[in-house]
C-alpha positions in Angstrom: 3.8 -21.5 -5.6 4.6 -21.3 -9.5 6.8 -19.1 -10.8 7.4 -18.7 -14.8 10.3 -16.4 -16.3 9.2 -14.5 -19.1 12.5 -12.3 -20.1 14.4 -9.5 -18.8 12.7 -8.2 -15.7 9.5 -9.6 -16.8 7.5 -12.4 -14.1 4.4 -14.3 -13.6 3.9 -15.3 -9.9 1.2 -17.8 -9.2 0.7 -17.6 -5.6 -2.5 -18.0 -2.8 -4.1 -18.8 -5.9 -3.6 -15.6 -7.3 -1.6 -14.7 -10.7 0.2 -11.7 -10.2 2.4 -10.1 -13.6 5.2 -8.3 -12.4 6.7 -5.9 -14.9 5.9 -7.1 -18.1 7.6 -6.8 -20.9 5.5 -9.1 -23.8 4.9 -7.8 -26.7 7.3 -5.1 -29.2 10.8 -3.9 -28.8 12.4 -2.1 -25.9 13.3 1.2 -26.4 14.2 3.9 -23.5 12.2 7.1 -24.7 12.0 6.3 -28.8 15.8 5.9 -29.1 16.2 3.5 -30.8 20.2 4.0 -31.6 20.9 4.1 -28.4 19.3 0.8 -27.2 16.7 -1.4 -28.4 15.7 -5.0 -27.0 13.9 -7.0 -29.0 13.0 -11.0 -29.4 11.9 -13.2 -31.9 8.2 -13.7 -31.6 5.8 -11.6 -28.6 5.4 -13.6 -25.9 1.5 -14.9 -25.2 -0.1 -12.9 -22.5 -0.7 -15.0 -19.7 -4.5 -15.4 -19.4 -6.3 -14.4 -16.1 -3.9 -12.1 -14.3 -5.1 -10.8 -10.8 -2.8 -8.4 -10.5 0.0 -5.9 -12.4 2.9 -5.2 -10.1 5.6 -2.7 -11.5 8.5 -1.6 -9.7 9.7 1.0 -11.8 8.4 3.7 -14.4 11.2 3.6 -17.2 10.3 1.5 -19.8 12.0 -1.9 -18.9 9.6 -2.2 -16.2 6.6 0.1 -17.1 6.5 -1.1 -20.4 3.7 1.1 -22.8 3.3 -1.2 -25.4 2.9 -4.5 -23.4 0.3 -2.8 -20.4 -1.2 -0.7 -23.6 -2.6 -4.3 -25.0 -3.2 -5.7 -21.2 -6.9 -5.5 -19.7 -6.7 -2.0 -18.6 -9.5 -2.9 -15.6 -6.7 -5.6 -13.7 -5.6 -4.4 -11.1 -2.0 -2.6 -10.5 0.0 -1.8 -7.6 2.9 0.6 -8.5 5.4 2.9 -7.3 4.6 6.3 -8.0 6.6 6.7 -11.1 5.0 3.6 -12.5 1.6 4.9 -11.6 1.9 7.7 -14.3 2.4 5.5 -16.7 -0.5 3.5 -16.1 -2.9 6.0 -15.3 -2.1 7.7 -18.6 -2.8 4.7 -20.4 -6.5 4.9 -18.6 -6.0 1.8 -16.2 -9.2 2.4 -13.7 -7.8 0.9 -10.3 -4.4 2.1 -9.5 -2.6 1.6 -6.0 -0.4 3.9 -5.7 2.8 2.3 -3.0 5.4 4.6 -1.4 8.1 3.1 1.0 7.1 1.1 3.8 3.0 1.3 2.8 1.2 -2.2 2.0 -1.4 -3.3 -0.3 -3.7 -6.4 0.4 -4.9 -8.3 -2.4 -8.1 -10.3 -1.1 -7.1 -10.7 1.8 -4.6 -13.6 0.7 -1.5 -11.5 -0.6 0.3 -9.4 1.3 2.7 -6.7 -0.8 5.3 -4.7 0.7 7.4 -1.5 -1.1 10.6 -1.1 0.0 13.1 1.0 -1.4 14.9 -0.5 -4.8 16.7 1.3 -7.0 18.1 4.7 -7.3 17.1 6.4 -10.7 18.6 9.8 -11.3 20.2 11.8 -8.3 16.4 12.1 -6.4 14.1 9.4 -7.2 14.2 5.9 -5.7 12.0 3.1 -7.2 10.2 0.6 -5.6 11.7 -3.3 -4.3 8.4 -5.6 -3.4 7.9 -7.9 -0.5 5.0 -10.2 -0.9 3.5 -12.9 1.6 1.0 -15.6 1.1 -1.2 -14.6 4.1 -2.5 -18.4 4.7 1.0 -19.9 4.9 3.3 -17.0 5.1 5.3 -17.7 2.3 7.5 -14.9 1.3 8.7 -13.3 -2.2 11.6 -10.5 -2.3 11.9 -8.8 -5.8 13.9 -5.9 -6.3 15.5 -5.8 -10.3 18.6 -3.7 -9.9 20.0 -5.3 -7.1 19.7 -2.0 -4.1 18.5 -3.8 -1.5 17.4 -1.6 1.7 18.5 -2.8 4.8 15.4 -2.6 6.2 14.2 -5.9 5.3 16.5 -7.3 7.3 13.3 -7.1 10.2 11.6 -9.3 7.7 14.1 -12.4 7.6 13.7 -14.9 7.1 12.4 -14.5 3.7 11.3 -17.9 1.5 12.3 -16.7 -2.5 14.5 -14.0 -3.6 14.6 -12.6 -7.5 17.2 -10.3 -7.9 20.3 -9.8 -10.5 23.4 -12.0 -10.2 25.4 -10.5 -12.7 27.0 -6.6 -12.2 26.3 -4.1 -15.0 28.1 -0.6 -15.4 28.4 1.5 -17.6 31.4 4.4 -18.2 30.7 7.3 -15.7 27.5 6.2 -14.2 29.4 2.9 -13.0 26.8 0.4 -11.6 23.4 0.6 -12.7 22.6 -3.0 -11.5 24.3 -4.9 -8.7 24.9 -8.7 -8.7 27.5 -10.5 -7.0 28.3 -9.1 -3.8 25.0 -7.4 -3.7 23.1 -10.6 -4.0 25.5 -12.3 -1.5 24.5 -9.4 1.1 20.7 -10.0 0.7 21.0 -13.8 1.2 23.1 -13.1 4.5 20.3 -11.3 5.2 17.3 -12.5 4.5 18.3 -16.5 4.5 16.1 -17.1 1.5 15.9 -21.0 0.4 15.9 -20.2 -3.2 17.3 -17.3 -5.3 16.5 -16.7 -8.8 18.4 -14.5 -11.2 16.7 -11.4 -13.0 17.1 -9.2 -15.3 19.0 -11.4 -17.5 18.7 -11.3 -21.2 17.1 -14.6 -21.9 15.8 -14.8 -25.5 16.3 -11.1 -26.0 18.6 -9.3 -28.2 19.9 -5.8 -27.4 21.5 -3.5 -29.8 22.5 0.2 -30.0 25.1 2.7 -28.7 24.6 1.4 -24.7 24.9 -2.4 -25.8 28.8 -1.2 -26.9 29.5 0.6 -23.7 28.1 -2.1 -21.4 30.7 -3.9 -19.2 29.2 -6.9 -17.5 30.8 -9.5 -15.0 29.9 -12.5 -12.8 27.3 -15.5 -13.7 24.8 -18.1 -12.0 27.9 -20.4 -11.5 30.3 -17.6 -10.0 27.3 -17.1 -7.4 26.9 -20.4 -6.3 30.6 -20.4 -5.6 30.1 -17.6 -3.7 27.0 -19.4 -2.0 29.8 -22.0 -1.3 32.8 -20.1 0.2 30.5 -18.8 2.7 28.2 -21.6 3.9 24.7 -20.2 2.5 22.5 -23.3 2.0 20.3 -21.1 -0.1 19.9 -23.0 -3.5 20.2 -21.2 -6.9 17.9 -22.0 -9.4 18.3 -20.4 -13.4 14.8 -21.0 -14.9 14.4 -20.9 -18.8 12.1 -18.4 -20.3 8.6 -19.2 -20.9 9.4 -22.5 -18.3 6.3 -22.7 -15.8 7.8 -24.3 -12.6 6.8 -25.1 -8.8 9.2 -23.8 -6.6 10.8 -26.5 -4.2 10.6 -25.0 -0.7 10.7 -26.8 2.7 8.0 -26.7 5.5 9.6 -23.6 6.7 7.5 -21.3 5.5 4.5 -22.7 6.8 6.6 -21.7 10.6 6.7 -18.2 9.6 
């Protein structure tokens, strides 16, 4: 299994020999509903799109995960699984095949990939995006994503679980508090799930962010706080910090072939 880093929340996954994009963010600034004073992300140079995708998984609607101006210049005929929220934004765009992935239901991509929604994050006092489980049928290998850091305690019945991508660092902001959970959050999955490897996401990478939010942002904890964490509480599970735009095998044990 490859995995390559492409910003923010942004992934490509090369697994059972399929290429799956998961909540891209390539191409333009990031801006939350044209407001560009109150936030705006935005790198040097697009990032290429990565040729040959299989499949669009997006976890979220807003725009950090759902993002119009990268899956407007995608192949609008790839295939995308979604949570609901995330559907809209796609099937406004005119993508033809749509899945559609509440809690709990499963999608099958040729019969070699396995995906999972759990619930992920809360966004706004009613609607709860989606966290992803995905298994390489043949082997069983196992892929937990979930970009805020709400892990549901369900997936506990699913341990033990090969790769985890989820944040490390905690970010709050005055009177919302959290809005992503790293730290202790991350230390709770990994007692759960037992992962081999964890990976950190929704880090900034080559981005820069600007605007009103960027000032009121309070952030704490790193890679290296984690692994102390890791430490103090015998988990074996190894920490990994990929570079962005870095295409890398994942080291994993025979394990996951067991499962």
């Amino acid at each position: 299994m490859f995995l390559t880093w492409l910003d923010s929340n942004s992934w490509l996954l090369e697994i059972g020999g399929k290429r799956i994009l998961i909540d891209p963010w390539l191409v333009g600034s990031l801006i939350f509903s044209n407001l560009d004073w109150l936030f705006k992300g935005s790198r040097s140079q697009n990032r290429p799109i990565p040729d040959n995708i299989d499949l669009i998984l997006l976890s979220q609607g807003l725009e950090d995960h759902a993002h119009p101006p990268t899956l407007q210049v995608l192949d609008h005929s790839i295939k995308v699984v979604a949570s609901p929220n995330a559907a809209k934004v796609v099937q406004q765009l005119g993508y033809t095949q749509v899945t559609v992935l509440a809690h709990s239901e499963s999608f099958t991509l040729n019969n070699q990939i396995e995906i999972k929604a759990f619930p992920g994050s809360p966004i706004g006092p009613t609607l709860v995006e989606n966290s992803y489980l995905l298994k390489e049928l043949a082997s069983g290998l196992t892929v937990y994503y979930e970009p805020h850091g709400y892990h549901s305690p369900h997936l506990q019945q699913s341990a033990p679980i090969d790769v985890v991508i989820t944040p490390f660092v905690d970010m709050t902001l005055p009177l919302l508090g959290s809005f992503i959970k790293g730290g202790n959050s991350a230390l709770e999955v990994v007692k759960w799930l037992q992962p081999q490897v964890i990976l950190p996401t929704a880090a900034g990478g080559d981005v820069v962010f600007e605007g009103l939010i960027t000032k009121l942002l309070q952030s704490k904890g790193s890679a290296e706080e984690f692994r102390w964490l890791l430490e103090k509480n015998n988990l074996s599970t190894r920490v990994l910090e990929p570079k962005p735009g870095d295409r890398f095998e994942l080291p994993l044990e025979k394990r996951a072939l067991a499962i």
